[in-house]
N, C-alpha and C positions, 0 to 999 in steps of 0.2 A: 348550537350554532345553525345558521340559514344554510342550505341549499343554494350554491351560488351558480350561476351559468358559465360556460367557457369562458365568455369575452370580459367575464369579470372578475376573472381569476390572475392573480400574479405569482409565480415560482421563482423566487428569490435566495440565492445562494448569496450568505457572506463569505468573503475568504480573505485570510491576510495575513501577515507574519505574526505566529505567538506572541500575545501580549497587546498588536495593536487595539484590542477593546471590541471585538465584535460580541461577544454577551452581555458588554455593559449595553451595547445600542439594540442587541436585542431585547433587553430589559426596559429600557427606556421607551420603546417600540409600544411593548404589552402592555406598560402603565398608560401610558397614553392614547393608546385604542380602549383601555378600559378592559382590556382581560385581565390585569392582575389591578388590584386599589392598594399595595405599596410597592416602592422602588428596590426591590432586591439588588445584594451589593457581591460581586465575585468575592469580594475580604470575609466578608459573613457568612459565605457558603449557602444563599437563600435565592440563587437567581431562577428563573424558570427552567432555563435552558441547560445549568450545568447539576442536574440530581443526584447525579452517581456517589455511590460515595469517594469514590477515589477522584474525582474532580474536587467533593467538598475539600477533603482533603490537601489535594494539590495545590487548591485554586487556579486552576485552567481544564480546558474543555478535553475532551479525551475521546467521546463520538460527538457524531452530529445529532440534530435535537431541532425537531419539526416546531416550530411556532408559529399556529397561524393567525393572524390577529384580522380584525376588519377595521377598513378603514373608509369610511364614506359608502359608497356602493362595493365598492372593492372585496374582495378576500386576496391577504396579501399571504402566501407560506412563506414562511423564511425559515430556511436551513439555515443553521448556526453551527460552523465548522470547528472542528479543531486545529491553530495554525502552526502547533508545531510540525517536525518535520519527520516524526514516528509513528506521528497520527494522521501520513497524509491520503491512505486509503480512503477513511473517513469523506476527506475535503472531494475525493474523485469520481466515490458514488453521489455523493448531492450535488457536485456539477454533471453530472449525466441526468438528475431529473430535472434540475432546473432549465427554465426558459431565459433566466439573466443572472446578472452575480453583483453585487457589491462590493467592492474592493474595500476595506479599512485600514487607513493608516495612520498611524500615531503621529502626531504634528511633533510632539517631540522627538522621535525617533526618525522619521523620515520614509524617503522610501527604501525598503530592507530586502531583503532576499524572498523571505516569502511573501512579498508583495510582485515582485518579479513572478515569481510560481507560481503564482492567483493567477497574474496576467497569462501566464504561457496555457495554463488550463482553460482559460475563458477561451484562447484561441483553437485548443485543441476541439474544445465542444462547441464554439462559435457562438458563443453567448455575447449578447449586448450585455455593456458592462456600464457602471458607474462608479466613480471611486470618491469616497467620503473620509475628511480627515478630521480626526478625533483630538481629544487633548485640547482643543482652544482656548481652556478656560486658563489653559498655564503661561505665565508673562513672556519666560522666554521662545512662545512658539513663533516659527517663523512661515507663514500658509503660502508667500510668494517663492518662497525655497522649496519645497514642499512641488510647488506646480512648476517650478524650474528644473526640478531635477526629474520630473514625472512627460515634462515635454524632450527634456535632453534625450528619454530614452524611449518612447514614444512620435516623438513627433507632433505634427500639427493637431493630429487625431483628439489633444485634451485640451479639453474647453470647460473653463471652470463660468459656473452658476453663482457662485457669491463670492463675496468679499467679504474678509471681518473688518466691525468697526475697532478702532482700540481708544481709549481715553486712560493716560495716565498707565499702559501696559497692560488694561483690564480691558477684557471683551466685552463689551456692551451691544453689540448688534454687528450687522454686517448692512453690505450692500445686493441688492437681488440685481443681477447681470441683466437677463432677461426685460426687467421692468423698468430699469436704470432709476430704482429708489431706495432710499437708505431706509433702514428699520431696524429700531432700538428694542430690548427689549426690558419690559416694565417688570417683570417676576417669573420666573423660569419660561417656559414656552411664551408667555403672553409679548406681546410688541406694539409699537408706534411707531406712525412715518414719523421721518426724519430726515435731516440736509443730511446731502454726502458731503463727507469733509475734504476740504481743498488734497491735503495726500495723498486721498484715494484717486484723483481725476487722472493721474495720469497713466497708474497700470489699470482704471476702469474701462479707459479710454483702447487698451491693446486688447483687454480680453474682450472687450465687446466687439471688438475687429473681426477676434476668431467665430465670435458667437455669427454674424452677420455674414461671412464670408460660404461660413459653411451654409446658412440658411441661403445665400443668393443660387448655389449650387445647386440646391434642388430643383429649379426650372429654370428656364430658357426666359421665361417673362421676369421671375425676381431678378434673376441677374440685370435684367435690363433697367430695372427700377433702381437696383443697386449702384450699378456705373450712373445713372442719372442722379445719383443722390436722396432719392426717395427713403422716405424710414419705414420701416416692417411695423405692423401692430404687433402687441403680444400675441393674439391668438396665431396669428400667422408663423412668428416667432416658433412658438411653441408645438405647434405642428409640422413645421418644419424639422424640429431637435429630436421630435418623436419618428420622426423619418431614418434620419441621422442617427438616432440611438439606435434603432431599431437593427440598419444594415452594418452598426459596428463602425460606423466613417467618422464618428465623434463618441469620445467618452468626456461627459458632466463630471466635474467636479465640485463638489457640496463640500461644506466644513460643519462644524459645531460642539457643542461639547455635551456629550450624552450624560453624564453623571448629573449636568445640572437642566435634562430634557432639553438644552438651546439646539438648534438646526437640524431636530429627527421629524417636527413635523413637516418642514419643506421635502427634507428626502422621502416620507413618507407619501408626500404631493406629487413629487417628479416621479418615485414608482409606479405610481397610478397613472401618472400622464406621459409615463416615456416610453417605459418599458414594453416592451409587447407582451399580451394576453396568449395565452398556451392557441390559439383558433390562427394566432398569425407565425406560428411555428412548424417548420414541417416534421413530421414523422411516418417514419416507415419501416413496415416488418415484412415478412415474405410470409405467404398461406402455404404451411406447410403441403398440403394435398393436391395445388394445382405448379407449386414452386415460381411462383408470381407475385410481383412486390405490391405489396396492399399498401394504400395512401390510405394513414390512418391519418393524419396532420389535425388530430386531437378535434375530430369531429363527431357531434353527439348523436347524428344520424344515423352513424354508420355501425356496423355490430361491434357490440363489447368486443374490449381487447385490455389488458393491462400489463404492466411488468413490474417486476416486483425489484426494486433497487438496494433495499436496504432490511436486513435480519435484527431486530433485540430479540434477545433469549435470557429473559431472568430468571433468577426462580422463585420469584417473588410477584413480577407483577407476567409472568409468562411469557409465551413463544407470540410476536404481535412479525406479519411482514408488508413490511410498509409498499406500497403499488401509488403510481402514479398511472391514471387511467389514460391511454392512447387513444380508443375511439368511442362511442357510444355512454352509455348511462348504466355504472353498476348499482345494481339495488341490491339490499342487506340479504335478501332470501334466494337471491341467484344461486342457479349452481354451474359454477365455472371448470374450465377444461384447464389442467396444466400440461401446455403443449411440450416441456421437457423430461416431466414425469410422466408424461402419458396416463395421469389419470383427475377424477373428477370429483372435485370439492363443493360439498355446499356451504356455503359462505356463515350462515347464522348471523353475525352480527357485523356492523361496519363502523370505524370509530375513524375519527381525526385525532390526533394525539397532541393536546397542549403540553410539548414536555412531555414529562413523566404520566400524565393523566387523558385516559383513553375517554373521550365522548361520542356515544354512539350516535347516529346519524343515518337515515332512509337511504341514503343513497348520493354516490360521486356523480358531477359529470367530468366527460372527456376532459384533461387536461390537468383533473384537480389531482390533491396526493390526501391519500389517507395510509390508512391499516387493516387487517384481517386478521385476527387472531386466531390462532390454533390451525395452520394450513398444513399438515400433515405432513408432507415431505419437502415440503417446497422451500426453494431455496435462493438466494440472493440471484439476480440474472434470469429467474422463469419467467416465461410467458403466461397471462392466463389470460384464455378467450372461451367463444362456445365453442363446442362440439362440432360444429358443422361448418365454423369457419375460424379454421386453427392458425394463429397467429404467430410465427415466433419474431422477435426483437431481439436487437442487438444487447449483450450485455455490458455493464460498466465494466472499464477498462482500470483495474487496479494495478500497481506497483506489486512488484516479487520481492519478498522479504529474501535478502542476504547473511541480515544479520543471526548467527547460530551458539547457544548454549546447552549443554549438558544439562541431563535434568535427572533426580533419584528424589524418588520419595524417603519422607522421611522413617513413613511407616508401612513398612512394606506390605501391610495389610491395604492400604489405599488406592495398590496398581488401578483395579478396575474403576474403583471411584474416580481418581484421574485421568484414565482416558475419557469415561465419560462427559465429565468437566472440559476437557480440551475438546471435545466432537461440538459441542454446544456452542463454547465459545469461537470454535471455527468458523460457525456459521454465519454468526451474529461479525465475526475479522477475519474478512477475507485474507491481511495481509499478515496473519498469522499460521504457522503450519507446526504441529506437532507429527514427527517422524520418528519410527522406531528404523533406527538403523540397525538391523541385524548382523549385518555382515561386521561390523566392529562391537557388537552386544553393548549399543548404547541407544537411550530415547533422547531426543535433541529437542526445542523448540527453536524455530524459527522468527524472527521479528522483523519489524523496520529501525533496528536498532537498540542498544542496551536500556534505555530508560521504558521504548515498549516492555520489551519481555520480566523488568521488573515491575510492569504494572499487570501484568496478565500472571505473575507469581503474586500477588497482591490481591487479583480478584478471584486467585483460586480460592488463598484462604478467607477471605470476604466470604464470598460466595456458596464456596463449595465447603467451606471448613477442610480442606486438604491443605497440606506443605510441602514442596519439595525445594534439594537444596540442588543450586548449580553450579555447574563448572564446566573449565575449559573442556570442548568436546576432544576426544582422541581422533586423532590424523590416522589414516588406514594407509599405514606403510603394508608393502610387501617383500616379501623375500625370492630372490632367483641365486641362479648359479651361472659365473661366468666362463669356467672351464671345464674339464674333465676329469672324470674318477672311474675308479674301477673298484671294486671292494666285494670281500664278501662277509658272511654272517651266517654264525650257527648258532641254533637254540636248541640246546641240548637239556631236559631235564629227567631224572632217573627217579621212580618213589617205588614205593610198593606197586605191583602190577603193570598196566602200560605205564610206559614213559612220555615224556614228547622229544620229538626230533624233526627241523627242518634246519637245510642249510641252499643256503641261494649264493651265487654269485654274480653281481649285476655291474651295468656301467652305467653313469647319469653323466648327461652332458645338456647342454642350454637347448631348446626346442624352439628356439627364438619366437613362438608365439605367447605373447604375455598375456590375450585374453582368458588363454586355459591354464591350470595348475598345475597339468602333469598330461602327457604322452606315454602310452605303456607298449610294451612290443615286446617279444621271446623268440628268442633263437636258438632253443633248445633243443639239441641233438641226443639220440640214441635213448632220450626218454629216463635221462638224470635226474629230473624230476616231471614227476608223470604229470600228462594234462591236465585233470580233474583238481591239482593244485595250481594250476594260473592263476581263477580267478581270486583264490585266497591271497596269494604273491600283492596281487594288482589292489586289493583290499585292502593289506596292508599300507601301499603309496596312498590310496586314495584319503588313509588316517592319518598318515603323517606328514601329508600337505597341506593339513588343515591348522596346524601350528610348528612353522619350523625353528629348528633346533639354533638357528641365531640368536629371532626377538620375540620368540613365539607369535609371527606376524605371518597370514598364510601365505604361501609358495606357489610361484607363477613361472610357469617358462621353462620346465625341467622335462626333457626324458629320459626314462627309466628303460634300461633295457635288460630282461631275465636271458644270463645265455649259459646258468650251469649250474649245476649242484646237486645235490645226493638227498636218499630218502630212506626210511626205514622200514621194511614192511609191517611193520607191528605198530613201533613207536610215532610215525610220520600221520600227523594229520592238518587239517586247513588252520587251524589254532595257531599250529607251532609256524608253517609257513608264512602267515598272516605278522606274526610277531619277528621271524625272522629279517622279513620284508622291512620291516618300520628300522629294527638295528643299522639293515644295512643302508636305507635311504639315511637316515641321521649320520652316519660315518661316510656315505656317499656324497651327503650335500657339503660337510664342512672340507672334505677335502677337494672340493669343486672351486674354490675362490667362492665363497659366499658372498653374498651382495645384499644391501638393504636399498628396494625402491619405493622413493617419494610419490605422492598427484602430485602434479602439473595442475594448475586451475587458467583458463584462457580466461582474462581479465577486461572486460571495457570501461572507464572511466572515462564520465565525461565532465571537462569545468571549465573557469572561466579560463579568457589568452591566458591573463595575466599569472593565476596560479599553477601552469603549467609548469615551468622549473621546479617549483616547492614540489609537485606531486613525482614530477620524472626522480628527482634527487630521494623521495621517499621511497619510493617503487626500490630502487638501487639498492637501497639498504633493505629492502627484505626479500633482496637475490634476485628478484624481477628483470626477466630479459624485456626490453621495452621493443616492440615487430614494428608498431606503425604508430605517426601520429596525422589526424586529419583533422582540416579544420571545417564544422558545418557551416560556414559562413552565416553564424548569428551571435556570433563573438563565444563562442566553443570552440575549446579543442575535445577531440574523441581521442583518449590515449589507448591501445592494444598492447598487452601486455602478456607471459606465462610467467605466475609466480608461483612458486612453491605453495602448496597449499597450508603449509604448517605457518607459512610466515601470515597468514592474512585473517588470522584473530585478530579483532578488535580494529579492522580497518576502515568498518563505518566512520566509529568516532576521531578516528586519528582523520579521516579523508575530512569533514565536520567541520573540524579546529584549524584545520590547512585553507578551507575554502568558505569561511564564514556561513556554511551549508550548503553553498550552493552547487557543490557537486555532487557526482552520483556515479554508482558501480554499479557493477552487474560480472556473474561469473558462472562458469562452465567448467567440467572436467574437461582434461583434455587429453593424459595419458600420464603416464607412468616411466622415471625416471631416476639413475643413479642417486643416492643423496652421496651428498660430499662426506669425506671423511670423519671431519667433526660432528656433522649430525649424526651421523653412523655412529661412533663412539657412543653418543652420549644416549643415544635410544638405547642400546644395546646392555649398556648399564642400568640403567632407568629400568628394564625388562628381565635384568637377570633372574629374580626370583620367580618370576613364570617361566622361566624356561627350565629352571628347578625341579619349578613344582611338575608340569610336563614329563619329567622326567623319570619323576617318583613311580 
């Protein structure tokens, strides 16, 4: 592929609700730029853009997947997202490199929730947008419903570019807004002018309104031509929309139907003439050495700079990190500085990746996106520049995975195989987290919900040939005491020769600090038991706090006070005190009111007004005290909540099915809490035989 210059580059993100067909359009895209010579089908698992196996498998997109196709003078990238709602880390690093987005939505389905989450992303990263509706070629679509429900929630802002024509229910052509002429088309992409038919005149007649009203807007002299009744030329038209596109004050709506190539080369026209080129984009990082924000705004003059967006890590086709270049011109034999690893890579070779397949290439300019394979430490979010003018950029803003499962190999020979496996795959998913929770002796993975983490058990064994199986993770209850005791303990044993003998009498009473396990202190008089046995006394608490004698759950909030007991001089050593100590804290704690404490997890959920009840009423039933409910005024409510943490397995998917997706959680520990009776029972049971076995 050519060497393209700034102004002739496009970064093109698709985004849209799972399923509405952005791989078929970007399939359609490369057949018709002439990168691929057949049409791959997502049913046949042959598309450019979905290789993985577990996409073949699936059939839907699972990362994002660079395509860059050429079109006229152009080089267009188009990021092909994945729309579900597990895989939307994916969608938020390709809108952080892109300069515009795509919206697809399914004419059959409408506008959907992740077409809403397109939209709120485009705003977060201020992308000029366009939304294209797919599915045309099916009888029942409806494209004026479609642009009804996309203005209801939007506003004046969308301004549809064509019209379908229909004959007898079948799509045979559209209307081009813009041109105000009808065009039939003869054999997939190919067309004829054609009359617009009497039906279309009168919603042609309002979208041309919008199209025109917004074009008058741009200056002081159209307006005036406008109110005088003058007509705009195309080109005038057309430079105006590119205006319009550009600040975000109108988003084009295009239609067509990709499976059978009809309206990808119009969008493929208006990309190249709406969108703006990476040169009319700003960017900026700060030079690390003077702490001065550097205007890179994707300029070829100015010194190399890049940032690296997005990690694959195979182990098949290797470690490639994909960089979209901010300023200057990287050539394949540069040696570049990573301004967050602090150190210095030489580049070797520089590819743009069709898909699955790496083409190497002399060198990017500013603006463009390629790849580097083999970059040593470097990681999603680094900067690379030179040496002498160190650049850092802002990183992509991913989503924090909530959703949490147990994980045990199958073979417990694999431990280290599977971390390694998960360190890899971390890099390449941000919004996955494998954590060894020690403090409950369990390993967790972390997702954006249960269909993620069963595709990242999928690609272990794929990938790595490892299995592990999962389960619910264990709740990290703890044990306290709510009263007092006084008890004492003797360890008396007699053999041949020395014997052992300690005896302690202590008090435990609550230390009301739950952060620590135990509080130790001695009030031992006249030297009942000599000093030099404290610390063994204290050694003993400090072992039988670490599983108590309830639910074998550790012990928080107890002190321990030594204030007497006797010793042997022969038989008396730290052994027998150390063991003495543990009898009496276990006799000391159950006759304390023993207590078992729950987390607390601070809760935020946010969704839409309307499912606001459904979620309060669900909250209720999993103990959830609900603190506050606010409203963002953008038709959300933000629910606050502390719920037990044992109740909030599986809350993703219940939150899911409650809000057609479109809400979202977020949570925190918060502290530590009585559990109620019945959960108390039922732990306590559920644990007997560890406290057995403890016991042995």
């Amino acid at each position: 592929m050519d060497v393209f210059r700034t102004d002739r580059i496009r970064n093109v993100v698709l985004l849209g609700h799972g399923g509405a067909g952005k791989t078929t359009l970007t399939e359609a895209m490369a057949y018709l730029s002439g990168m691929t010579n057949r049409l791959g089908k997502v049913s046949d698992g042959n598309t450019v853009s979905d290789f993985d196996k577990e996409e073949m498998k699936r059939k839907f997109s699972i990362s994002t997947t660079l395509v860059p196709i050429v079109w006229g003078k152009h080089k267009i990238n188009i990021l092909d997202t994945p729309g579900f709602f597990d895989f939307v880390g994916e969608a938020q690093e390709a809108a952080s490199a892109a300069d515009a987005a795509v919206i697809v939505v399914s004419g059959k389905a409408g506008v959907q929730v992740g077409t809403q989450k397109a939209w709120d992303l485009c705003e977060k990263y201020n992308l000029p947008r366009m939304i294209f509706v797919t599915d045309m070629d099916l009888d029942d679509v409806s494209y004026r419903q479609v642009v009804e429900q996309l203005t209801e929630l939007y506003g004046k802002r969308i301004a549809p570019l064509h019209m379908p024509i229909r004959e007898n229910g079948k799509f045979v052509g559209y209307i081009n807004i813009v041109k105000n002429k009808g065009r039939r088309y003869i054999e997939k992409d190919k067309k004829e002018e054609c009359e617009i038919p009497d039906y279309s005149v009168e919603y042609l007649e309002k979208y041309r309104e919008t199209l025109m009203e917004s074009v008058a807007e741009t200056s002081e002299e159209f307006m005036d031509r406008y109110f005088g009744g003058e007509e705009f030329s195309v080109a005038e038209i057309s430079a105006a929309l590119a205006t319009n596109v550009g600040d975000g004050s109108l988003v084009p709506v295009c239609m067509g139907s990709p499976v059978n190539l009809q309206g990808v080369s119009n969008l493929l026209d208006d990309i190249c003439g709406y969108f703006p080129s990476p040169a009319d984009r700003p960017c900026a990082g700060i030079n690390v050495s003077t702490n001065e924000i550097f205007q890179a705004n994707y300029d070829f003059r100015k010194p190399k700079s890049a940032t690296i967006f997005k990690t694959i890590v195979d182990p098949f086709l290797g470690k490639y990190s994909m960089i979209k270049v901010c300023s200057g011109v990287i050539k394949s034999d540069d040696v570049l500085y990573n301004v967050d690893q602090e150190s210095e890579e030489k580049l070797n070779k520089l590819y743009i990746l069709e898909g699955s397949k790496p083409i190497e290439v002399p060198e990017l300019h500013a603006g463009d996106i390629g790849a580097i394979a083999k970059l040593g430490d470097a990681k999603t979010g680094d900067s690379l520049a030179t040496k002498t003018n160190q650049i850092r950029y802002g990183k992509p803003d991913v989503s924090v995975p909530y959703t949490a499962k147990r994980y045990k190999p199958k073979n417990k020979a694999d431990v280290d195989k599977i971390s390694q496996a998960f360190a890899k795959m971390m890099q390449e998913d941000l919004t996955m987290k494998a954590v060894n929770d020690s403090a409950n002796h369990q390993t967790l993975i972390y997702g954006m919900g249960d269909q993620h983490i069963d595709i990242i058990v999928s690609k272990l064994l794929e990938r790595y040939k490892v299995e592990v199986e999962l389960s619910k993770p264990k709740v990290a209850f703890r044990e306290t005491i709510r009263k007092s005791s006084d008890v004492e303990a003797k360890y008396k044993k007699q053999s041949g020769g020395h014997g052992q003998y300690g005896h302690v009498k202590m008090r435990f009473s609550s230390s009301g600090n739950l952060e620590e396990s135990y509080e130790f202190a001695q009030e031992v008089v006249g030297g009942a038991v000599p000093k030099n046995y404290f610390p063994a006394v204290e050694k003993g608490i400090q072992e039988a706090v670490q599983s108590g004698p309830l639910a074998a759950y550790p012990v928080v909030g107890v002190k321990a006070v030594l204030y007497d007991g006797s010793y042997h001089p022969v038989d008396s050593s730290e052994m027998a005190f150390k063991t003495a100590a543990i009898q009496a804290f276990k006799k000391g704690f159950m006759e304390a009111s023993p207590v078992l404490l729950e987390p607390i997890v601070s809760m935020k959920v946010i969704v839409d007004d309307k499912y606001t009840g459904d979620v309060m009423g669900d909250l209720n039933k999993r103990r959830g005290r609900v603190l506050g409910m606010n409203p963002d005024h953008k038709g959300h409510t933000i629910i606050e909540a502390d719920v037990p943490e044992l109740e909030i397995y599986g809350y993703g998917t219940t939150l899911r099915s409650m809000t057609g997706g479109s809400g979202e959680f977020s949570y925190e520990f918060a502290r530590y809490e009585q559990a109620p009776a019945d959960v108390q029972a039922k732990e306590i049971e559920a644990r007997a035989s560890k406290v057995a076995k403890d016991e042995e």
